[in-house]
C-alpha positions, -999 to 999 in steps of 0.1 A, spaced: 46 -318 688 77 -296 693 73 -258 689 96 -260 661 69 -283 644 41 -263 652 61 -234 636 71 -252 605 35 -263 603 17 -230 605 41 -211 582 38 -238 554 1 -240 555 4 -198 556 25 -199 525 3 -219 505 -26 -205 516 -12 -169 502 0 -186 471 -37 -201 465 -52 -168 473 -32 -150 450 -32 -170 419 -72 -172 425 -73 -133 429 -50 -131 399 -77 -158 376 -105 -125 386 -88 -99 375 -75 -113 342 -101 -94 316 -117 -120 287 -104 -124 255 -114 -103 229 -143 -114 206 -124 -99 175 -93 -122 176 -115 -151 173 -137 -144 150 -109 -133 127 -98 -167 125 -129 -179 116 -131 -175 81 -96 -176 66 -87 -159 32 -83 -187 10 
């Protein structure tokens, strides 16, 4: 391979590699729905 393809290689599989990494570390730090909001729904005022 040409260095220019080694280059395009590496800095494609860099990029997605970040992207992955922050979307999964993103996912973690998301807190979980509130409890409240659901159960709120639950029983509707008819």
């Amino acid at each position: 391979m040409t260095t220019a393809a080694w280059i395009m290689m590496l800095s494609t599989q860099i990029l997605v590699t970040v992207i992955t990494v922050a979307f999964f570390v993103k996912v973690l730090r998301t807190p979980p729905k509130d409890d409240v909001d659901d159960t709120q729904n639950d029983n509707p005022i008819e």
